[in-house]
VOVEX-285597 format. One line per 8 residues: number of its first residue (from 1); their letters; for each residue x, y, z of C-alpha. Coordinates in steps of 0.5 Angstrom, whole numbers, plus 500, padded with zeros to 3 digits. Layout:
BEGIN
NUM	A	X,Y,Z  ...
//
This chain:
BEGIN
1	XXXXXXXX	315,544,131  315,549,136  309,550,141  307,556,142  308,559,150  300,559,150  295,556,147  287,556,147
9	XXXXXXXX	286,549,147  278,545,146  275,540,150  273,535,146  266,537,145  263,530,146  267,530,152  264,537,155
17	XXXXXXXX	258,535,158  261,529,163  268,535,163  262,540,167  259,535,171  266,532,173  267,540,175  261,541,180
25	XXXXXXXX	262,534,183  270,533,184  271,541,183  266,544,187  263,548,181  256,548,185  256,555,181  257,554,174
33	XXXXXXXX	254,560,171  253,566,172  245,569,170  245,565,163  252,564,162  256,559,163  262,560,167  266,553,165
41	XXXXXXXX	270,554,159  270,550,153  277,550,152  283,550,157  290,554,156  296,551,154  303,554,157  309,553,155
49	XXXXXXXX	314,550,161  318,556,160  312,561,161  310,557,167  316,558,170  317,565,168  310,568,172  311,563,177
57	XXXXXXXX	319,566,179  315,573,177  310,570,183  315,568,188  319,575,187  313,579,188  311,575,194  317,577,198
65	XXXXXXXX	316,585,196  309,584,198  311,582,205  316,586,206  311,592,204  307,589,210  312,589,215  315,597,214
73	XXXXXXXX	307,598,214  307,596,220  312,602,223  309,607,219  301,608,221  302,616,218  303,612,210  297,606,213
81	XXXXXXXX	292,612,213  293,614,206  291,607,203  283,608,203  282,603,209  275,604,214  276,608,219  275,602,223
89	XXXXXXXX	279,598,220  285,604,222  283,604,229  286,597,230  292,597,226  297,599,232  294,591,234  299,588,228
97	XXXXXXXX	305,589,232  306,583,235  306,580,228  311,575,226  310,572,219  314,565,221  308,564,226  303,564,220
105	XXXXXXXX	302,562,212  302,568,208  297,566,201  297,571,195  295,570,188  297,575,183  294,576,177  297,577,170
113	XXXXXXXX	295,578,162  299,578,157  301,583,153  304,585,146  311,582,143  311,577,149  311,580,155  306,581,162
121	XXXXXXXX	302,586,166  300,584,173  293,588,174  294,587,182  295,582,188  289,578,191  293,579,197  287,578,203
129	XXXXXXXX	283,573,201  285,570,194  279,566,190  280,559,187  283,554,190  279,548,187  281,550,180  288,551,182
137	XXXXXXXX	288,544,185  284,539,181  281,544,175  288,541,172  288,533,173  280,533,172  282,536,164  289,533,163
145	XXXXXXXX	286,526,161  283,531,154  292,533,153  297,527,154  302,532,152  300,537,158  301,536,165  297,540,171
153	XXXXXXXX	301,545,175  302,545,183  296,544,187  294,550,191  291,546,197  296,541,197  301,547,198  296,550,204
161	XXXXXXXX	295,543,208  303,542,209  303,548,211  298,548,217  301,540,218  308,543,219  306,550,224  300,546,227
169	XXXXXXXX	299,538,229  296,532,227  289,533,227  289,539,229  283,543,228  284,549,223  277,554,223  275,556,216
177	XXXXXXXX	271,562,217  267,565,212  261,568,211  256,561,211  250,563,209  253,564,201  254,558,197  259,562,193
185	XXXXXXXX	264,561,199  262,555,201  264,551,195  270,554,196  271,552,205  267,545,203  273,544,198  279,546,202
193	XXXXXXXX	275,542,207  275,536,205  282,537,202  284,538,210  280,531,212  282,527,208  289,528,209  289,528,218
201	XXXXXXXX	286,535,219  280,537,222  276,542,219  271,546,223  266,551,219  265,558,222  262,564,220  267,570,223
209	XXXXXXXX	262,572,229  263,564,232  270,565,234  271,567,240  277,569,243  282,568,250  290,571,251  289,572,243
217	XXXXXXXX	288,566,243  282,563,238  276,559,241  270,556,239  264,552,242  263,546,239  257,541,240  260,534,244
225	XXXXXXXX	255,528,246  249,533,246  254,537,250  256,544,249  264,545,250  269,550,248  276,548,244  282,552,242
233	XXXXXXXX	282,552,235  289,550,232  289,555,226  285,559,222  284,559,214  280,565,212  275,567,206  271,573,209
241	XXXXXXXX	275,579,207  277,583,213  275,590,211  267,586,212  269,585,219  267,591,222  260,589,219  259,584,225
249	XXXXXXXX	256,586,232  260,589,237  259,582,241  263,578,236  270,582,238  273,581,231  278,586,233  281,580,236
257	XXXXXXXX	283,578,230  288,584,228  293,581,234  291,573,234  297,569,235  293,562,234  296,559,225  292,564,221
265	XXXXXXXX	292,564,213  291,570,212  293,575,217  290,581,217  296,585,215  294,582,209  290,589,207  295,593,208
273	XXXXXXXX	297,591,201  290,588,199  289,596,197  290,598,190  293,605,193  299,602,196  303,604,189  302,611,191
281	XXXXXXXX	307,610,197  312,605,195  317,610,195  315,612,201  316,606,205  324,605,203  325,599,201  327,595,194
289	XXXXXXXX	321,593,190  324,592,182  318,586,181  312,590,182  315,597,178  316,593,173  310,589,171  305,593,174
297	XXXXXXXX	302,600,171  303,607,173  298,608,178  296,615,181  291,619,185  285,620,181  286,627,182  293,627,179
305	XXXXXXXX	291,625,172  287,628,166  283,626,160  281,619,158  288,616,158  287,613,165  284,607,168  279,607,175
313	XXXXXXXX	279,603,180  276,601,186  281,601,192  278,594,196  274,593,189  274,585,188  272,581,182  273,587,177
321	XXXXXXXX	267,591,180  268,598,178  274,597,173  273,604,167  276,599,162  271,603,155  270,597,151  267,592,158
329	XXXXXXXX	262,599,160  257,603,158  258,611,157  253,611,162  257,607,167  264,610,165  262,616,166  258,614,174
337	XXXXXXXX	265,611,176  270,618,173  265,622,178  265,618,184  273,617,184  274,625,183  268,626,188  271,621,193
345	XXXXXXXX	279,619,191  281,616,197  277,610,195  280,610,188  286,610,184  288,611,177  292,607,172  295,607,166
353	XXXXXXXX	291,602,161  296,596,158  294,593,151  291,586,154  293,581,148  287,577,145  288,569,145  284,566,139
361	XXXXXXXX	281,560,140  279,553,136  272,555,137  272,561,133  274,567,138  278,572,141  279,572,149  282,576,154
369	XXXXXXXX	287,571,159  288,573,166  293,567,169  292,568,177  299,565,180  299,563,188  304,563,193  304,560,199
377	XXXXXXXX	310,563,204  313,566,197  313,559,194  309,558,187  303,554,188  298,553,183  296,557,177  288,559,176
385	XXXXXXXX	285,561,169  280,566,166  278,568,160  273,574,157  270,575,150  273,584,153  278,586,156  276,587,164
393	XXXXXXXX	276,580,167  269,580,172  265,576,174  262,574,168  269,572,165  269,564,164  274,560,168  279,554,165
401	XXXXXXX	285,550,167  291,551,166  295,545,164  304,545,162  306,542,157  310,537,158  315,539,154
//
């Protein structure tokens, strides 16, 4: 018998509860629920070993078209200032030019649903700060006890510790910089934290304000036998999106971030392609990106486009915020989201909608399937699962882990 290339599968419903529990303990799913909904799954997705290995090469192939889209950037402020980034941001762009992507680690996670007759749309690249790790990393090997015949994908958090082990030292210091007051990104950071200690690194917690910086180096004051001493940070794994940074106090200096030379996981040129405007100068930028017009929709400007055919987008939207997909809104909203991007088009865009295709479940329902693939320097790294009772995958949208079957 053959297996189908993806299968929605039961957590055995005696072993749910212990399955969570082991969730927030050992995957750091310190939020499992959104208001009264469970964001844990109660299935976990089977792939087959030939999808895997189809979205991870897809992953891999747009990693590197990303990158060079980054680095033509770079020469082109003209076609920057047409993205939708704040003017505070575009300010300091002239600031990358001293980027050398060997000298840093370079995360995406790209998003892809299955489509009719077998086939993938991508919606976007999580190209600045990609949320997931842990269930990218460990969901897979906590589930895959409930599957013999299914294995866990690449971890992740593997994939970044070699990285930061082999451009830093060992024991190196790696600040992880998020917003700390927000249990969300902490879970994430005490996650890759953890990770990193156990295997020889040293993690140091920081919001973005506590770096400091020298000769475009980072910095940080740390508290030594009752004694405050500064130390240079080896590397910089960040979790605070970048176009927050104008937010801080002018004292934290965050533009130092743009031209930082210390190991730096992502580096700001990330948001050149994190904008979802970005398609609108593709041909602009003279360079070949045959995966990323294949898979990912027509995208326009929102005054380009007339009648209800279309999808809108916020440019910097995160989580599915904002995303004018009919049977996942209100009129009320729809209605709200088409006047603001005709009112304000720089800070959106407009797609054509793809069929997303509906899984059924054991349990009786149908879902809507985004697999989010990571690269890591544009090798596949690990895969991470979400699913929807309506087409948009937003906050409410259930996580699961996604095992490959062994054969």
């Amino acid at each position: 018998m053959i297996s189908p290339p993806l299968e929605l599968a039961k957590i055995p419903a005696e072993a749910y509860s212990d399955y969570r529990y082991e969730l927030i303990f050992r995957a750091y799913k310190w939020d499992p629920q959104v208001e009264d909904e469970s964001t844990v799954s109660k299935e976990a997705l089977l792939v087959s070993r030939e999808t895997a290995r189809q979205l991870s090469v897809w992953a891999e192939r747009l990693s590197g078209e990303t990158i060079l889209m980054e680095e033509a950037l770079m020469d082109r402020p003209d076609l920057a200032k047409k993205l939708g980034l704040p003017r505070k941001i575009l300010k300091h762009l002239p600031r990358l030019k001293g980027y050398k992507r060997d000298r840093h680690i370079r995360l995406m996670r790209f998003d892809f649903h299955p489509i009719p007759n077998g086939g993938w749309a991508v919606s976007e690249v999580n190209s600045d700060v990609p949320g997931g790790l842990a269930e990218a990393s460990v969901w897979g090997g906590i589930a895959a006890k409930y599957f013999p015949g299914a294995e866990p994908g690449p971890s992740v958090a593997e994939k970044l510790f070699g990285e930061f082990y082999t451009k830093t030292k060992d024991a190196a210091s790696i600040a992880l910089v998020h917003a700390t007051s927000y249990s969300d990104d902490r879970q994430v950071m005490q996650f890759i934290g953890d990770y990193f200690s156990d295997k020889g690194l040293t993690a140091v917690y920081a919001a973005p304000d506590h770096v400091q910086w020298k000769n475009k180096k980072a910095w940080i004051t740390v508290n030594e036998n009752e004694a405050e001493n500064e130390a240079e940070l080896d590397g910089i794994l960040r979790f605070f999106p970048l176009e927050w940074l104008p937010n801080l106090p002018s004292h934290s200096r965050w533009e130092n971030y743009f031209d930082c030379e210390t190991v730096s996981c992502n580096h700001p040129v990330a948001l050149l392609t994190q904008s979802k405007r970005l398609p609108l100068i593709w041909d602009d930028l003279g360079i070949n990106i045959p995966a990323w017009k294949e898979l990912l929709p027509e995208t326009r400007s929102p005054r380009e486009v007339s009648g209800d055919d279309w999808i809108y987008k916020p440019v910097l939207g995160r989580v599915g915020e904002g995303i004018s997909i009919k049977s996942a809104v209100s009129q009320k909203d729809m209605l709200k989201i088409k006047k603001d991007a005709l009112r304000y088009p720089g800070e959106w865009i407009a797609q054509r909608p793809f069929e997303s295709l509906p899984l059924f479940s054991a349990g009786g329902h149908y879902y809507h399937l985004c697999i989010g693939v990571f690269t890591v320097n544009c090798q596949a790294a690990g895969f991470y699962g979400r699913i929807s009772r309506y087409p948009r995958i937003d906050k409410r949208a259930q996580d699961l882990p996604v095992l490959v079957r062994k054969a």
